[in-house]
DSSP file (Angstrom, degrees, kcal/mol; ACC not computed):
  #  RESIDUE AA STRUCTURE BP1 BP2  ACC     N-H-->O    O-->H-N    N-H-->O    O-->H-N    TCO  KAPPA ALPHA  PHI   PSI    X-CA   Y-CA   Z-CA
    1    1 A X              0   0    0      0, 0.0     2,-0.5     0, 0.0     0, 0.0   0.000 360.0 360.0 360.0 130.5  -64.3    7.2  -24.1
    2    2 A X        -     0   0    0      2,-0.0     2,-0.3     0, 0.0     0, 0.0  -0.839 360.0-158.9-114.7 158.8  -66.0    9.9  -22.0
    3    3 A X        -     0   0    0     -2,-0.5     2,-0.5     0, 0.0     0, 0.0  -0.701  12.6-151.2-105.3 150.5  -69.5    9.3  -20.8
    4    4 A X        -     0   0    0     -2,-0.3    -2,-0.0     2,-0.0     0, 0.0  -0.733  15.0-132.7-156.9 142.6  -71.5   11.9  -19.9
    5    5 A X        -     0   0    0     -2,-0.5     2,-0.4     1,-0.1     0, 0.0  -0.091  19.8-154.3 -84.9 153.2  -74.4   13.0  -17.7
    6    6 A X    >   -     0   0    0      1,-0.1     3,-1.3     4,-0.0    -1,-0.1  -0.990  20.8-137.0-145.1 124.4  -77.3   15.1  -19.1
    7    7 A X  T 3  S+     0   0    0     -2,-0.4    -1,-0.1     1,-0.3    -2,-0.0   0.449 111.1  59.9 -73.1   4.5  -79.7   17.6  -16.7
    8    8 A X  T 3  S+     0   0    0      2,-0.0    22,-1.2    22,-0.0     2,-0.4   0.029  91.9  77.3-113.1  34.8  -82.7   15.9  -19.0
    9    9 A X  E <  S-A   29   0A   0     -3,-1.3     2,-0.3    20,-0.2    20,-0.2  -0.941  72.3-171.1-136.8 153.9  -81.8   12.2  -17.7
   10   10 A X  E     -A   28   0A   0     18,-2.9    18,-3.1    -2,-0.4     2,-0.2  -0.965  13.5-155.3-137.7 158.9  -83.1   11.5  -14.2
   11   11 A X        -     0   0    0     -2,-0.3     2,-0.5    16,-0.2    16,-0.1  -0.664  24.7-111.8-124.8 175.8  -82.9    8.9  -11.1
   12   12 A X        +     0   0    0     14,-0.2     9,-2.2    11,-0.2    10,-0.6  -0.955  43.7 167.2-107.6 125.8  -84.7    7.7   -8.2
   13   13 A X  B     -B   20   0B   0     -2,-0.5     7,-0.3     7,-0.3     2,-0.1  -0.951  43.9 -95.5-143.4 160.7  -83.0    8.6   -5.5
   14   14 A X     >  -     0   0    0      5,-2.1     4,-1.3    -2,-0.3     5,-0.2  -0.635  38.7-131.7 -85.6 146.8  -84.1    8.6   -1.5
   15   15 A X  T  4 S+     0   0    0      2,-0.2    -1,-0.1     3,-0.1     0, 0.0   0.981  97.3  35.0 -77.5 -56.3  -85.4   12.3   -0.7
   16   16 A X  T  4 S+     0   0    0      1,-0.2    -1,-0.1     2,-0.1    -2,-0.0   0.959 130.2  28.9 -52.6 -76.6  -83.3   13.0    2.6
   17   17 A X  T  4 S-     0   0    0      1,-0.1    -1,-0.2    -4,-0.0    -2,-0.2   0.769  95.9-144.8 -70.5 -19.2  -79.5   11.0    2.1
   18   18 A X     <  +     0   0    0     -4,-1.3    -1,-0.1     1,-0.2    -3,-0.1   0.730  51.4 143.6  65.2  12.4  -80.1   11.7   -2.5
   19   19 A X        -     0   0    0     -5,-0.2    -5,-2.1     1,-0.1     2,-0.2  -0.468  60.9-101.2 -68.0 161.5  -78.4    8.4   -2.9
   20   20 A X  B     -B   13   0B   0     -7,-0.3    -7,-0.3     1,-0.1    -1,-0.1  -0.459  29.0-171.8 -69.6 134.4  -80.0    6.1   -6.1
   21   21 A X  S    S+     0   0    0     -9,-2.2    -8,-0.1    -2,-0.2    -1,-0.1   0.784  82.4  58.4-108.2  -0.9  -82.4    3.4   -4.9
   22   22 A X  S    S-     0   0    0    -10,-0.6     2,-0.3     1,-0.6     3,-0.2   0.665 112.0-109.8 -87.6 -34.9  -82.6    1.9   -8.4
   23   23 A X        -     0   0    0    -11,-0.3    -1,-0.6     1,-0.1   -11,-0.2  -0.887  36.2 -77.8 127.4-168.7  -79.0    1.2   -8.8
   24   24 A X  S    S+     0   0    0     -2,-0.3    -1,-0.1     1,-0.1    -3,-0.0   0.637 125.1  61.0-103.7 -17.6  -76.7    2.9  -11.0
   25   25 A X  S    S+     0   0    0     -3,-0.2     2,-0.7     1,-0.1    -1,-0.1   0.386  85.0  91.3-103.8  25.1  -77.7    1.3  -14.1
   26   26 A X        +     0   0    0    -14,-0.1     2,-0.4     2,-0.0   -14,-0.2  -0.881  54.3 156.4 -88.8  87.8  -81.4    2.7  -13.8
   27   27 A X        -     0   0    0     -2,-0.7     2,-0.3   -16,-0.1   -16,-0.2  -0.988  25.6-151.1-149.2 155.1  -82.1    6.5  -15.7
   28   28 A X  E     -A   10   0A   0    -18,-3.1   -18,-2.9    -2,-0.4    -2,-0.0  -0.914   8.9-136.2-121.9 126.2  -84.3    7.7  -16.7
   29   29 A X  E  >  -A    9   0A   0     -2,-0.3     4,-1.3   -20,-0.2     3,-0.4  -0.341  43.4-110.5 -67.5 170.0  -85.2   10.6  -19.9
   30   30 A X  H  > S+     0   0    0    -22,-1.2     4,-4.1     1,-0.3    -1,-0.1   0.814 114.8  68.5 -61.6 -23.2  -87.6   13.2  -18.9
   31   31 A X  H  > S+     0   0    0    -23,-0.2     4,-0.8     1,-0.2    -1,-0.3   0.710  98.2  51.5 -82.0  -9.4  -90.3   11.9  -21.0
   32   32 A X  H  > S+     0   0    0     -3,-0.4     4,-3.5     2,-0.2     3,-0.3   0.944 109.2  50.8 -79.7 -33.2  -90.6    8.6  -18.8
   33   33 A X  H  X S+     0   0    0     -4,-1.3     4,-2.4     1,-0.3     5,-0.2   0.990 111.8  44.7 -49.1 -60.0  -90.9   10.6  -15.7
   34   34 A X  H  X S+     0   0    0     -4,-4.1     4,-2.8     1,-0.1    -1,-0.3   0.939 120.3  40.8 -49.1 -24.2  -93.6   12.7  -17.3
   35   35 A X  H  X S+     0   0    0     -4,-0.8     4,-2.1    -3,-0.3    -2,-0.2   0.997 118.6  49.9 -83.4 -56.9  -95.3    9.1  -18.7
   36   36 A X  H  X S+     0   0    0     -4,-3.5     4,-2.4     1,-0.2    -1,-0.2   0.952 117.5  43.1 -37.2 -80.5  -94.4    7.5  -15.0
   37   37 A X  H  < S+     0   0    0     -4,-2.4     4,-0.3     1,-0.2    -2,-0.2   0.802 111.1  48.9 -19.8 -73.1  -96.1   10.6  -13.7
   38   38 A X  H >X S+     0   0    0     -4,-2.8     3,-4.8    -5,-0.2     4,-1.1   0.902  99.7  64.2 -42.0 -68.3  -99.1   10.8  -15.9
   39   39 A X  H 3X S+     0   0    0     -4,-2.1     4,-0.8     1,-0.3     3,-0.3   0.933 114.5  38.5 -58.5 -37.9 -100.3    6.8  -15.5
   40   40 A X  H 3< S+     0   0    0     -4,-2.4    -1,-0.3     1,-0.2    -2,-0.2   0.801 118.5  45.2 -87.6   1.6 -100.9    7.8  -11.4
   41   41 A X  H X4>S+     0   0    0     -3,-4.8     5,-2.0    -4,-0.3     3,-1.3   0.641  99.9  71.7-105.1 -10.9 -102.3   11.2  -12.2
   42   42 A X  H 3<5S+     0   0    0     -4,-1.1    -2,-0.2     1,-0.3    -3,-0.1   0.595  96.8  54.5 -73.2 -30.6 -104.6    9.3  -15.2
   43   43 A X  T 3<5S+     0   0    0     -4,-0.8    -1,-0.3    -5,-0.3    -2,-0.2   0.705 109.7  44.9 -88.7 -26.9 -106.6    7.9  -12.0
   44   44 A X  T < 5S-     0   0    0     -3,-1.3    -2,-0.2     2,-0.2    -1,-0.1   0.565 119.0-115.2 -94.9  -6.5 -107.2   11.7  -10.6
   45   45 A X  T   5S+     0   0    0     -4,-0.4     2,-0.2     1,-0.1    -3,-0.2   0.698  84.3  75.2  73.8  28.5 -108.1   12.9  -14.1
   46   46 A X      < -     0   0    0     -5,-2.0     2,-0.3    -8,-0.2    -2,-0.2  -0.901  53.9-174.4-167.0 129.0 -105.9   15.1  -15.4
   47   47 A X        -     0   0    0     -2,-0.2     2,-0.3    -5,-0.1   -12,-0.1  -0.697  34.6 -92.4-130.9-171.7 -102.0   14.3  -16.9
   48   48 A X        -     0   0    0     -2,-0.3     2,-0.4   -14,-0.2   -10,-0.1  -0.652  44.5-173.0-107.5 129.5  -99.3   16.3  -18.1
   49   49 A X        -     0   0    0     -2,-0.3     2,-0.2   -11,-0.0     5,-0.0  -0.931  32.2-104.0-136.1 176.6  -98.9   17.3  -21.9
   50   50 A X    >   -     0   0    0     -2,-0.4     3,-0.8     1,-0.1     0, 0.0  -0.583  32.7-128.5 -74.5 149.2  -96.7   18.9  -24.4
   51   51 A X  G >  S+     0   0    0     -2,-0.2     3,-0.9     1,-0.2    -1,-0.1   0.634 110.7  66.4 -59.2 -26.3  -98.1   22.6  -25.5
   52   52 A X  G 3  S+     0   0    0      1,-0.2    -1,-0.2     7,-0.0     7,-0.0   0.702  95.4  61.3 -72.8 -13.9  -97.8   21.4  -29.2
   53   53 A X  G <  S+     0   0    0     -3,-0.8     2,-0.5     6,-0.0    -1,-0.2   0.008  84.1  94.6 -62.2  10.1 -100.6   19.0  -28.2
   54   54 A X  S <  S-     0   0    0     -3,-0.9     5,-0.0     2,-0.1    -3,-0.0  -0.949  84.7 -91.6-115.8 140.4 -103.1   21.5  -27.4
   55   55 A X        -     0   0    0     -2,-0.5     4,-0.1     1,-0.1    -2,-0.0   0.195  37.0-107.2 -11.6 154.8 -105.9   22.8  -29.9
   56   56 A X  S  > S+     0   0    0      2,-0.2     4,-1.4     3,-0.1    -1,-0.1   0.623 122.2  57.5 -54.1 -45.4 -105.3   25.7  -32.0
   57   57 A X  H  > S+     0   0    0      1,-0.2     4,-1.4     2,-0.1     5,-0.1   0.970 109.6  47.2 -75.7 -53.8 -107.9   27.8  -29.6
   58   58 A X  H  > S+     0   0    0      2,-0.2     4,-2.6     1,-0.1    -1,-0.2   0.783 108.7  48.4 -42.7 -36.2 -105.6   26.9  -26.5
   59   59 A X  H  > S+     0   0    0      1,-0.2     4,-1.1     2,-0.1    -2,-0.1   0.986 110.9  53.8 -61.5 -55.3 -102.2   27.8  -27.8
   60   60 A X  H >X S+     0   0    0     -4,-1.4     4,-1.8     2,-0.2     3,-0.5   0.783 108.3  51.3 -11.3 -62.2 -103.7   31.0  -29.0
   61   61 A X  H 3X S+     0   0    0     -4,-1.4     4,-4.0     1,-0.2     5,-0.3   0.953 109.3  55.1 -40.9 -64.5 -104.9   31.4  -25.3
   62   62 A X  H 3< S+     0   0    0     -4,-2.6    -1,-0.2     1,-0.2    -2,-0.2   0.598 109.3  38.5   4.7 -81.8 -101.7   30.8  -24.5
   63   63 A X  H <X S+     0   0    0     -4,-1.1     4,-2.6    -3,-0.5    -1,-0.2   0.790 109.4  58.8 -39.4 -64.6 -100.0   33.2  -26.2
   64   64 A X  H  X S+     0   0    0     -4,-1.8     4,-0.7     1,-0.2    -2,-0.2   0.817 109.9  45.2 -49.0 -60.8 -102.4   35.8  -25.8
   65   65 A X  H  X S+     0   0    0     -4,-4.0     4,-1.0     1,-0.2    -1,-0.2   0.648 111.2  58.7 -63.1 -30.9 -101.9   35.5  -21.6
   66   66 A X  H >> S+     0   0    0     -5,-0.3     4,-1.4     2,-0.2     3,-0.6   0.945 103.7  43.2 -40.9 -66.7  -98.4   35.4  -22.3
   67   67 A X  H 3X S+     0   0    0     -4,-2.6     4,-0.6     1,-0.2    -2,-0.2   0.788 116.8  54.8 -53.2 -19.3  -98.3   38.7  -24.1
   68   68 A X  H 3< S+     0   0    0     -4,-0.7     3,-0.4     2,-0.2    -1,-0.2   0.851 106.6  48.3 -73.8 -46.8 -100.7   39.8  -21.1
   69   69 A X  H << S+     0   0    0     -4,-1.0    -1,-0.2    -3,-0.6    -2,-0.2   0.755 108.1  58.0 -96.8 -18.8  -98.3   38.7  -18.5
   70   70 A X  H  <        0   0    0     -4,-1.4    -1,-0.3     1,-0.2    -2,-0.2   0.677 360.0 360.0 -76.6 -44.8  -95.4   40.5  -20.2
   71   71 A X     <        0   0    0     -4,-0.6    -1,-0.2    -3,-0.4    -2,-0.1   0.535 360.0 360.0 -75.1 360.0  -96.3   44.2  -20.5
């Protein structure tokens, strides 16, 4: 069987040596890091969302600043 590792699965790892601090059998998808993230940023007032979550009048914006940023 081959197993295989995937740049959208993540660990905890100590910042300096990058070793795991969790263990090996601890990963994580990206959406629990955002979730992880969000609950301590939920105390500062402001989390993290998908762009398919935003009002019609924000995507728009969006866009718009896109096309802006582009020319």
């Amino acid at each position: 069987m081959t197993i295989k590792l995937y740049s959208t699965d993540y660990v905890v790892v100590d910042a300096e040596t990058k070793k795991p601090l969790e263990g090996y059998e601890n990963i994580y998808h990206y959406t629990s890091v955002i979730e992880i993230l969000n609950e301590k940023l939920m105390n500062q007032g402001y989390e993290y969302i998908s762009m398919s979550e935003l009002s019609k009048e924000d995507k728009k914006q969006f866009k718009e600043t896109i096309k802006e940023m582009e020319k």
